[in-house]
PDB file with one MODEL, atoms N, CA, C and O in Angstrom:
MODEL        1
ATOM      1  N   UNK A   1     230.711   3.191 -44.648  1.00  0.00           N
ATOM      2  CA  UNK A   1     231.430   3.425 -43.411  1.00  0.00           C
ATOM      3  C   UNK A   1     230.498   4.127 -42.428  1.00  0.00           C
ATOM      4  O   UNK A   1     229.669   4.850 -42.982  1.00  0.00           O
ATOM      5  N   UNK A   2     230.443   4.084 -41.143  1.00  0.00           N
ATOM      6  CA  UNK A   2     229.483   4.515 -40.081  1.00  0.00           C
ATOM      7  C   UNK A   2     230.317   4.855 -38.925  1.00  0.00           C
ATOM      8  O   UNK A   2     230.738   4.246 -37.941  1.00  0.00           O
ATOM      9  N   UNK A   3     230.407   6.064 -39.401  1.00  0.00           N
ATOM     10  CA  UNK A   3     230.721   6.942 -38.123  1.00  0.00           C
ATOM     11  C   UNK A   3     230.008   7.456 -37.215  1.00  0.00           C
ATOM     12  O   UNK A   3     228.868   7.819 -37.506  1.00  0.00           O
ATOM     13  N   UNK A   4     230.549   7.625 -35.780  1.00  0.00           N
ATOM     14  CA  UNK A   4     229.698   7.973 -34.898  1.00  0.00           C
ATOM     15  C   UNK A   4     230.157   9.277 -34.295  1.00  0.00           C
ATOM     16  O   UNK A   4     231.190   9.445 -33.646  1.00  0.00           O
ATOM     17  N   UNK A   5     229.121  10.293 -34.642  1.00  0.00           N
ATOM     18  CA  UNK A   5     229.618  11.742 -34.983  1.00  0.00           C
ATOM     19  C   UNK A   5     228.653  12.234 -33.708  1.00  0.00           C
ATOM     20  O   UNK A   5     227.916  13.204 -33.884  1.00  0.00           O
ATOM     21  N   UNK A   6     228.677  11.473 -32.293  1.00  0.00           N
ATOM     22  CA  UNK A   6     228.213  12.279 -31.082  1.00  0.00           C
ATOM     23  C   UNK A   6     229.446  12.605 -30.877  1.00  0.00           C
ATOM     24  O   UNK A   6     230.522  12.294 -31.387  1.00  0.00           O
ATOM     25  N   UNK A   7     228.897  13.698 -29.536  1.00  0.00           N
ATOM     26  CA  UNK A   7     230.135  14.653 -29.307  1.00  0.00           C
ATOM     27  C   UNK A   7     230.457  13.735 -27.675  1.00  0.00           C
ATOM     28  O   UNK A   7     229.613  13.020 -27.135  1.00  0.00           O
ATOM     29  N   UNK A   8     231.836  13.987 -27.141  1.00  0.00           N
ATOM     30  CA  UNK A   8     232.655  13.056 -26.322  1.00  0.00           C
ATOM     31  C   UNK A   8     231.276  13.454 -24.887  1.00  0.00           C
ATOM     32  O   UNK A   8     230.821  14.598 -24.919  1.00  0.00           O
ATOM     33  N   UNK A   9     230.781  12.567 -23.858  1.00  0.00           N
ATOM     34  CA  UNK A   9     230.182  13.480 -23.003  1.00  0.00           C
ATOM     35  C   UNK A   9     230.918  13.245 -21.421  1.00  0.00           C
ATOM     36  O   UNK A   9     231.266  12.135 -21.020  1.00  0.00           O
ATOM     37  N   UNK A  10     231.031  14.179 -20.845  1.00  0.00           N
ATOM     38  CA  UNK A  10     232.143  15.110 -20.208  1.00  0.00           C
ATOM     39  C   UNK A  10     231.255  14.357 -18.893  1.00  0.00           C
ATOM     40  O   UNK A  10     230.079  14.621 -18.643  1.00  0.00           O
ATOM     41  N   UNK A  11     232.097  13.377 -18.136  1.00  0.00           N
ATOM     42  CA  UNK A  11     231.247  12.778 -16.612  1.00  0.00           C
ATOM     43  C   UNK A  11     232.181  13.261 -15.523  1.00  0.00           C
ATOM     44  O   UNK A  11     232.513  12.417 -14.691  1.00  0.00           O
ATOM     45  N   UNK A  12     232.701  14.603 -15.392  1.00  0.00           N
ATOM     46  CA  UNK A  12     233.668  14.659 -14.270  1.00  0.00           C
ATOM     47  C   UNK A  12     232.665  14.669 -13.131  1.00  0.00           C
ATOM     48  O   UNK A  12     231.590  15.242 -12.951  1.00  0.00           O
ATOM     49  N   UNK A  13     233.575  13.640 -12.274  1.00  0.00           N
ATOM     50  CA  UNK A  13     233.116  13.283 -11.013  1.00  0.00           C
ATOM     51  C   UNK A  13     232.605  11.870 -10.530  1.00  0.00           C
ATOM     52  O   UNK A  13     233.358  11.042 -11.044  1.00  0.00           O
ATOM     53  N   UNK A  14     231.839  11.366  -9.916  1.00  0.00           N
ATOM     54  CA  UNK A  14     230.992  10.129  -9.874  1.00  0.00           C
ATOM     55  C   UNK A  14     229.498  10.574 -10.219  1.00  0.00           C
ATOM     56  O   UNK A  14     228.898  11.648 -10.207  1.00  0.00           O
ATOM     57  N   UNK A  15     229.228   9.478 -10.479  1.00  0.00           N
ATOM     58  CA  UNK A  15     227.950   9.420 -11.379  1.00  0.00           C
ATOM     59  C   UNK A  15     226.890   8.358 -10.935  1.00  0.00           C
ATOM     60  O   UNK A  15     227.428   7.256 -10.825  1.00  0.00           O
ATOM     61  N   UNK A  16     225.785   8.341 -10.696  1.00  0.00           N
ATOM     62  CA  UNK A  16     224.691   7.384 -10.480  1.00  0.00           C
ATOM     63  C   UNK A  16     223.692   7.044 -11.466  1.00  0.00           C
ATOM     64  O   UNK A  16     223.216   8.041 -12.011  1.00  0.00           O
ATOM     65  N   UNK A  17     223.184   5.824 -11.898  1.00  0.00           N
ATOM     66  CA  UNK A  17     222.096   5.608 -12.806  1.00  0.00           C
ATOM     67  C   UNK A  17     221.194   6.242 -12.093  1.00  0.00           C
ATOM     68  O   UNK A  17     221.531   6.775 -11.036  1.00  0.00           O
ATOM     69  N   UNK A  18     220.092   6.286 -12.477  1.00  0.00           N
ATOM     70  CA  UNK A  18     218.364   6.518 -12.402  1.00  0.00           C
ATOM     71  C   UNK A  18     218.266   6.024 -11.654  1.00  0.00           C
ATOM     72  O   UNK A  18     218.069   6.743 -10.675  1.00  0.00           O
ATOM     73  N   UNK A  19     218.288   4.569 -11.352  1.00  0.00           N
ATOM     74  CA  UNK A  19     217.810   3.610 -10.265  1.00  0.00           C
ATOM     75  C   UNK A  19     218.398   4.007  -9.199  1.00  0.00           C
ATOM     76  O   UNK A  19     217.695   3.951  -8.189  1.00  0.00           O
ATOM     77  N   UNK A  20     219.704   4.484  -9.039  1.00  0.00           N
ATOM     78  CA  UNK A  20     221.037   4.557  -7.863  1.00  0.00           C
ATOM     79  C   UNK A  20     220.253   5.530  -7.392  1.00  0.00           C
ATOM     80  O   UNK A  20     219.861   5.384  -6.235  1.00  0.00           O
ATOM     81  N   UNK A  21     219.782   6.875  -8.216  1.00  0.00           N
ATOM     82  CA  UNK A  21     219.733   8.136  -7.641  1.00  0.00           C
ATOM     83  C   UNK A  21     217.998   7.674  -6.710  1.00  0.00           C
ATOM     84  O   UNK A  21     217.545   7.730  -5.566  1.00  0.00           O
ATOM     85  N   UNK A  22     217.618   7.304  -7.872  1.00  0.00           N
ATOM     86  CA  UNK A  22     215.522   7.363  -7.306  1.00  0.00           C
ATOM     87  C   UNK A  22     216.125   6.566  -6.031  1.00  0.00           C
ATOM     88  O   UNK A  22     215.729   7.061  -4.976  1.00  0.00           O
ATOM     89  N   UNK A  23     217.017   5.411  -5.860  1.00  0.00           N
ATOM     90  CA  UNK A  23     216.623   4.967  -4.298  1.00  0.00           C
ATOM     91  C   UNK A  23     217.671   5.067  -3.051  1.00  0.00           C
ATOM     92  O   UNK A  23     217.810   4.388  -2.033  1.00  0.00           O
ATOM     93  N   UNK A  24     218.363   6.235  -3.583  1.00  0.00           N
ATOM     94  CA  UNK A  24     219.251   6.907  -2.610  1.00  0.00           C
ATOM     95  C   UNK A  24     218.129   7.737  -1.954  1.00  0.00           C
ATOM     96  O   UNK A  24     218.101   7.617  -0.729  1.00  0.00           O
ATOM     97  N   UNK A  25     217.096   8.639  -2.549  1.00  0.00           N
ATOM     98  CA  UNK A  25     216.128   9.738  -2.357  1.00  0.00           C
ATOM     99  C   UNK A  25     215.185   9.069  -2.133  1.00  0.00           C
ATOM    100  O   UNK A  25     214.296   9.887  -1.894  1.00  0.00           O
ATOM    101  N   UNK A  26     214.684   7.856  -2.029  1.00  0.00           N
ATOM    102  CA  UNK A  26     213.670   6.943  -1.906  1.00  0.00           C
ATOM    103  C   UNK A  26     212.443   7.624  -2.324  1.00  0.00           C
ATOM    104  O   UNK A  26     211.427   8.086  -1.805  1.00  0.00           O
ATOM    105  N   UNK A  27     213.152   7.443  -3.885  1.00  0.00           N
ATOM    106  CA  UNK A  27     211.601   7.878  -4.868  1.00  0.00           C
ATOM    107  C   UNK A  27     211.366   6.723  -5.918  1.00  0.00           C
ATOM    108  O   UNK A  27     212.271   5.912  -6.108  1.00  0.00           O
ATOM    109  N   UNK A  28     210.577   6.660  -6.372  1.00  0.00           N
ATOM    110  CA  UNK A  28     210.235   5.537  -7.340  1.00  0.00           C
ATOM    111  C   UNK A  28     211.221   5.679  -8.569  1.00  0.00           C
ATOM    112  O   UNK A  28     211.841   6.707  -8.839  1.00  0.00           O
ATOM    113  N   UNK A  29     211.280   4.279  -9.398  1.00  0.00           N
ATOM    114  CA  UNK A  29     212.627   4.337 -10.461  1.00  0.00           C
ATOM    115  C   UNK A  29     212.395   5.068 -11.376  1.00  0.00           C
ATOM    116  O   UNK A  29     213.269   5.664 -12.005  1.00  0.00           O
ATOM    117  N   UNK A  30     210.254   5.189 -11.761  1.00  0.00           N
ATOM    118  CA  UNK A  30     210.549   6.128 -13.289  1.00  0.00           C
ATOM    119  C   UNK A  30     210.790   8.015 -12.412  1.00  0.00           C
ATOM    120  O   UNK A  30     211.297   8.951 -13.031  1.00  0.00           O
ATOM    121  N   UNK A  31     210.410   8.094 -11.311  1.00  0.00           N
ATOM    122  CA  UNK A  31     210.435   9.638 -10.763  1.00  0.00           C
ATOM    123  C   UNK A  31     211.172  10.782 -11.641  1.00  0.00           C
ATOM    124  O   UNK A  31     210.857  11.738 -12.349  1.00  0.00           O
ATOM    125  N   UNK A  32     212.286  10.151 -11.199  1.00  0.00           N
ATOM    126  CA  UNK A  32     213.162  11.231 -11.478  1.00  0.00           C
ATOM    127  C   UNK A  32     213.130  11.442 -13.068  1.00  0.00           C
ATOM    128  O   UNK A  32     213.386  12.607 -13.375  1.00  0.00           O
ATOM    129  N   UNK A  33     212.823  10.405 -14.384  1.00  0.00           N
ATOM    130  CA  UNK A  33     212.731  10.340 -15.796  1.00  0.00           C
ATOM    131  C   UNK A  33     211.596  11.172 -16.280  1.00  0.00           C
ATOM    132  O   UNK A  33     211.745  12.049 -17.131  1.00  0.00           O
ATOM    133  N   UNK A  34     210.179  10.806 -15.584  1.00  0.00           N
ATOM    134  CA  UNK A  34     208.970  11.668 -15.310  1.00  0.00           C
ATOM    135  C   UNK A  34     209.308  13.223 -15.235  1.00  0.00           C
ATOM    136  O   UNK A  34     209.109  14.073 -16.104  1.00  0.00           O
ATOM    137  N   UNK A  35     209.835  13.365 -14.049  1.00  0.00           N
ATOM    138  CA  UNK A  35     210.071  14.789 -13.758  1.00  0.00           C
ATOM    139  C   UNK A  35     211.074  15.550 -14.271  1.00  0.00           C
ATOM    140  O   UNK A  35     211.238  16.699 -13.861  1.00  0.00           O
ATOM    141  N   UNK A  36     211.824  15.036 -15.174  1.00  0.00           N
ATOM    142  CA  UNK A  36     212.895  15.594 -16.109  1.00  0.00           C
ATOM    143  C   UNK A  36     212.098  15.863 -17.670  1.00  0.00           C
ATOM    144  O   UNK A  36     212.190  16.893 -18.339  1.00  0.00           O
ATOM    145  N   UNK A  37     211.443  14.838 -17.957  1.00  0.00           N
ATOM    146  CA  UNK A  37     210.595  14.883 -19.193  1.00  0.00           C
ATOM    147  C   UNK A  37     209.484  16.225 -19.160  1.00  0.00           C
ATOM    148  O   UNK A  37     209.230  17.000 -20.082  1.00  0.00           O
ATOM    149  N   UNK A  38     208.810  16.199 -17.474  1.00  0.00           N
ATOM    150  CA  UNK A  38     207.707  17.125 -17.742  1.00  0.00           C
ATOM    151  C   UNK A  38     208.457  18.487 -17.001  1.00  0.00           C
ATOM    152  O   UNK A  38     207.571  19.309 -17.234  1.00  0.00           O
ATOM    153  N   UNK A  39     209.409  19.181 -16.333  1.00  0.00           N
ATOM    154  CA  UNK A  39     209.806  20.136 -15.729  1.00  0.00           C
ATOM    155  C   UNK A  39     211.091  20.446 -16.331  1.00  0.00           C
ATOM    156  O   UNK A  39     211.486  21.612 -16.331  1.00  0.00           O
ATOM    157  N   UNK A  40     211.942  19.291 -16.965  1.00  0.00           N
ATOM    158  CA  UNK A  40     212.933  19.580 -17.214  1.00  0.00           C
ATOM    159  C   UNK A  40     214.347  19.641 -16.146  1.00  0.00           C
ATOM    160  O   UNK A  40     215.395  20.277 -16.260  1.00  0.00           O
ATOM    161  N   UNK A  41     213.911  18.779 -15.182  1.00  0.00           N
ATOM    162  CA  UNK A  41     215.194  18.776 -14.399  1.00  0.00           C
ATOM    163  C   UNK A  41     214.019  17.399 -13.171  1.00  0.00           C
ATOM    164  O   UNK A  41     212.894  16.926 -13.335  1.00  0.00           O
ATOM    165  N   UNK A  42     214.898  17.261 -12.240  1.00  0.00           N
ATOM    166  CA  UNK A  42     214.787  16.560 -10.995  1.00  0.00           C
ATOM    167  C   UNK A  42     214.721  16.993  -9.427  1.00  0.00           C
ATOM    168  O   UNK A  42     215.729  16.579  -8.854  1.00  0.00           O
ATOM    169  N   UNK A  43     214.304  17.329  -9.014  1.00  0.00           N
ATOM    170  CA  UNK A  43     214.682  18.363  -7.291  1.00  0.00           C
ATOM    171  C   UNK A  43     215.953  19.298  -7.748  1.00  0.00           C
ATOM    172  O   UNK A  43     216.956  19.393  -7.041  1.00  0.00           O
ATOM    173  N   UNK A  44     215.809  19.969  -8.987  1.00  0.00           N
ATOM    174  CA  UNK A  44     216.717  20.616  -9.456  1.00  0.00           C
ATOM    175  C   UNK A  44     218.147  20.014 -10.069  1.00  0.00           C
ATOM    176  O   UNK A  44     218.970  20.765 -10.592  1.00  0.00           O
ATOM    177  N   UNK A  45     218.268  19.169  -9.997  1.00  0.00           N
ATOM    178  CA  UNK A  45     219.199  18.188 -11.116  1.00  0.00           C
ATOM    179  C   UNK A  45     219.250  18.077 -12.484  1.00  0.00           C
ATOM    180  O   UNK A  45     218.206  18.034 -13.134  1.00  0.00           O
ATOM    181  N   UNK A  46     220.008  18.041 -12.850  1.00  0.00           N
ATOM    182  CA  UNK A  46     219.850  17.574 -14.432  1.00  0.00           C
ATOM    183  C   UNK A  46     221.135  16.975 -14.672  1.00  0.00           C
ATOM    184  O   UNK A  46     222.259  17.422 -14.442  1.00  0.00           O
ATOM    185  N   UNK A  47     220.597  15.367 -15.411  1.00  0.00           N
ATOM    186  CA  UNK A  47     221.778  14.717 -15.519  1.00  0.00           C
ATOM    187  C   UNK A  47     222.722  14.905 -16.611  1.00  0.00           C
ATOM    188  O   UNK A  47     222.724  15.965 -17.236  1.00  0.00           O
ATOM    189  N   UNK A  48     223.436  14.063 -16.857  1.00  0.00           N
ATOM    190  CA  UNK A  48     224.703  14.030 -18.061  1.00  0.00           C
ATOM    191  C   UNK A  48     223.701  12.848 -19.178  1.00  0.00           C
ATOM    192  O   UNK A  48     223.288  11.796 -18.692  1.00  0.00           O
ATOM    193  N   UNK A  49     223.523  13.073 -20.106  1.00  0.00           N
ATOM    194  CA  UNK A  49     222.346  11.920 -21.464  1.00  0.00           C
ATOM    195  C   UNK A  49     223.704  11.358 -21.933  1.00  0.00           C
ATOM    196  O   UNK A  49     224.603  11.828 -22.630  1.00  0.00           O
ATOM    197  N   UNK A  50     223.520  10.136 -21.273  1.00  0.00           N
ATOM    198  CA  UNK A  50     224.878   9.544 -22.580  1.00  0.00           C
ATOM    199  C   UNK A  50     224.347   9.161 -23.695  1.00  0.00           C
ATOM    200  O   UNK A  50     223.118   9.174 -23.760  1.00  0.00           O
ATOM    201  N   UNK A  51     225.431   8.552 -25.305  1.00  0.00           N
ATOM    202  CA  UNK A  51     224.614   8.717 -26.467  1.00  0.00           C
ATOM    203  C   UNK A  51     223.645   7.193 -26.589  1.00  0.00           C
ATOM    204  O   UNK A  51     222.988   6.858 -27.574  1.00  0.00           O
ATOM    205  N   UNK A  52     223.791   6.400 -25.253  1.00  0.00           N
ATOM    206  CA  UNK A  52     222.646   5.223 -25.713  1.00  0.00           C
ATOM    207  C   UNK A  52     221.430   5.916 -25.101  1.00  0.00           C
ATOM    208  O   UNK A  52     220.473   5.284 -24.655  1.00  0.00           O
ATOM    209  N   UNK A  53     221.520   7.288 -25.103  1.00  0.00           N
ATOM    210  CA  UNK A  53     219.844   7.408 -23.960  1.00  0.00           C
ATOM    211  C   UNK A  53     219.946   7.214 -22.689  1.00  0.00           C
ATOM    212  O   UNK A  53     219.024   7.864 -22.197  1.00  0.00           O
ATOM    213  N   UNK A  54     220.789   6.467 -21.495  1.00  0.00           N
ATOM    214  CA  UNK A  54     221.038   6.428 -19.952  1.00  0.00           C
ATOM    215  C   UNK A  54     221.297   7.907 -19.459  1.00  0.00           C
ATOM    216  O   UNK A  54     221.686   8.798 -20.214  1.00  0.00           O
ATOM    217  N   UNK A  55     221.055   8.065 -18.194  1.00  0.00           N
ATOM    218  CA  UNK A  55     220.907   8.981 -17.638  1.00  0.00           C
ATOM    219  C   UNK A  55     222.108   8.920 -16.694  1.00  0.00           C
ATOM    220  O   UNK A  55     222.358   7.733 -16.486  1.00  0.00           O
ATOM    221  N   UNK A  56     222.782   9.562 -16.171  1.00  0.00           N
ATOM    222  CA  UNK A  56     223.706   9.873 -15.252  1.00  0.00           C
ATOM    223  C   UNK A  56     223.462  10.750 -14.108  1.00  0.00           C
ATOM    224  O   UNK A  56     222.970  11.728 -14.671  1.00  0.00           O
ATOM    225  N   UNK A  57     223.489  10.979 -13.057  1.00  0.00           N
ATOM    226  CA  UNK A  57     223.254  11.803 -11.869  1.00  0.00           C
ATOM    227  C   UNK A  57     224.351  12.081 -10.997  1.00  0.00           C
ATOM    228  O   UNK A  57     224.931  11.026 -10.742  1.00  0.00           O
ATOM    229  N   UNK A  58     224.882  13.081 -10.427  1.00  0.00           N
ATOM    230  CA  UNK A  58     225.713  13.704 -10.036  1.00  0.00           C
ATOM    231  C   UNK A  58     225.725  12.939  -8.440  1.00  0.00           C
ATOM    232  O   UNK A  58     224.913  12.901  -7.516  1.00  0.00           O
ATOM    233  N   UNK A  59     226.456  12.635  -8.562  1.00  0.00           N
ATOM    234  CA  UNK A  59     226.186  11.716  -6.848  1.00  0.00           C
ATOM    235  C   UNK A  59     226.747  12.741  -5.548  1.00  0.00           C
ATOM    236  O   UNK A  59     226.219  12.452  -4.475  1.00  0.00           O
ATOM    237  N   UNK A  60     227.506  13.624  -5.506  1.00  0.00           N
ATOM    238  CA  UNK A  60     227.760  14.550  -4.509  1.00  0.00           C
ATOM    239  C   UNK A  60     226.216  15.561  -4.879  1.00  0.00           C
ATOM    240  O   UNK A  60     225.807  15.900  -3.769  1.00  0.00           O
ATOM    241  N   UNK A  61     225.282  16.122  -5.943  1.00  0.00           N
ATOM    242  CA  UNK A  61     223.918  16.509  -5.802  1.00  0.00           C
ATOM    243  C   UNK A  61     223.157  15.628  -4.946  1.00  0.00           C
ATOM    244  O   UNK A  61     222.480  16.071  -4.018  1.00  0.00           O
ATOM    245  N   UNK A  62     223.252  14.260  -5.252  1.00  0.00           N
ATOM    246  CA  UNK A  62     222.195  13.297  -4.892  1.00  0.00           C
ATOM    247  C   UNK A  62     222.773  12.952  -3.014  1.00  0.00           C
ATOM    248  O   UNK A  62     222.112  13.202  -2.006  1.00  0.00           O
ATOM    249  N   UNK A  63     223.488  12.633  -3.047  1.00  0.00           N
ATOM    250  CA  UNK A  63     224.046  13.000  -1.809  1.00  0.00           C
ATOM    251  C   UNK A  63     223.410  14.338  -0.822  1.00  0.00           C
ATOM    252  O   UNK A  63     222.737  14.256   0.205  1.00  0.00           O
ATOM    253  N   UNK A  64     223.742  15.180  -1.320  1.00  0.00           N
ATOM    254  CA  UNK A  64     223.649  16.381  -0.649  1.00  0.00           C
ATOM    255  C   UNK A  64     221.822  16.361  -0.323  1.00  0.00           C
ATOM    256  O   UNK A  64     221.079  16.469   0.653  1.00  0.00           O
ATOM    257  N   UNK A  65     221.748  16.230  -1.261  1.00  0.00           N
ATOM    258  CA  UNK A  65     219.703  16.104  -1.160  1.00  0.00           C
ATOM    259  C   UNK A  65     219.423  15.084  -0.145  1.00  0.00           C
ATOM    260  O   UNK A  65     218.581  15.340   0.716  1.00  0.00           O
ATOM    261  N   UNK A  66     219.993  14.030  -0.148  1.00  0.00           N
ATOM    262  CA  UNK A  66     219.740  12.578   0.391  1.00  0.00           C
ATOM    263  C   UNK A  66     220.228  12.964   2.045  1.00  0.00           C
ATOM    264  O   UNK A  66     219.721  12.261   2.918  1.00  0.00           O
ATOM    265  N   UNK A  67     221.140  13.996   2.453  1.00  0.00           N
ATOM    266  CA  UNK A  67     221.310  14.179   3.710  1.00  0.00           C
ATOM    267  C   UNK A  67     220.714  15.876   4.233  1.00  0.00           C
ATOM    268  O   UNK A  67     221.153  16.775   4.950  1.00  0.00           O
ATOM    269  N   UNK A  68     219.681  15.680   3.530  1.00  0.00           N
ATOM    270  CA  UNK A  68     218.587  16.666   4.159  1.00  0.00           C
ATOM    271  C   UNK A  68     219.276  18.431   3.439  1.00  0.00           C
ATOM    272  O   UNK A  68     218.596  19.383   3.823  1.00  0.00           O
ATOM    273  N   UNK A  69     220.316  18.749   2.637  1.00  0.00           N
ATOM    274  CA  UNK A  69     220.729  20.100   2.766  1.00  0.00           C
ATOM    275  C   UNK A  69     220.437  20.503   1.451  1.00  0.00           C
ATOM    276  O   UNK A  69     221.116  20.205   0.469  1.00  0.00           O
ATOM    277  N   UNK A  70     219.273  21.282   1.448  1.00  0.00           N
ATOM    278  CA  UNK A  70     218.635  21.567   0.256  1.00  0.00           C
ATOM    279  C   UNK A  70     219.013  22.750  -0.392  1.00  0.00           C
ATOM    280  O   UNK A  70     218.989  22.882  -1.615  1.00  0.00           O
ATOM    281  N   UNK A  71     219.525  24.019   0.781  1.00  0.00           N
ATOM    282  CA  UNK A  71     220.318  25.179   0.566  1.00  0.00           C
ATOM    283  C   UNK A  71     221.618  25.238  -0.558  1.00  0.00           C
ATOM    284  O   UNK A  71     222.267  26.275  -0.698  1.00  0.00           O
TER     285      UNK A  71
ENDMDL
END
């Protein structure tokens, strides 16, 4: 029997792939994967890891960045 013993992961809100977010911010597609791997976050982001490995991005963050308000 094969159970799948990840834990539930919690997406309140809307959500963007990798691709959605890098070209809302018009950065390249691996950018934001790069800069999470070596800093540990994105222009200060950090997404939701679902359990296949995809990345999720907070789209009111990506938003907010994307219309200049970095504060």
């Amino acid at each position: 029997m094969n159970q799948n013993t990840s834990a539930p992961v919690r997406c309140a809100g809307k959500k963007l792939t990798t691709k959605e977010a890098a070209d809302k911010l018009r950065a390249g597609h691996k950018t934001p994967t790069v800069s999470l791997s070596r800093l540990g976050h994105w222009m200060g982001m950090r997404p939701v890891k679902l359990p296949n490995g995809r990345l999720l991005w907070d789209a009111a963050e990506v938003e907010r960045l994307a219309s200049g308000n970095v504060a």
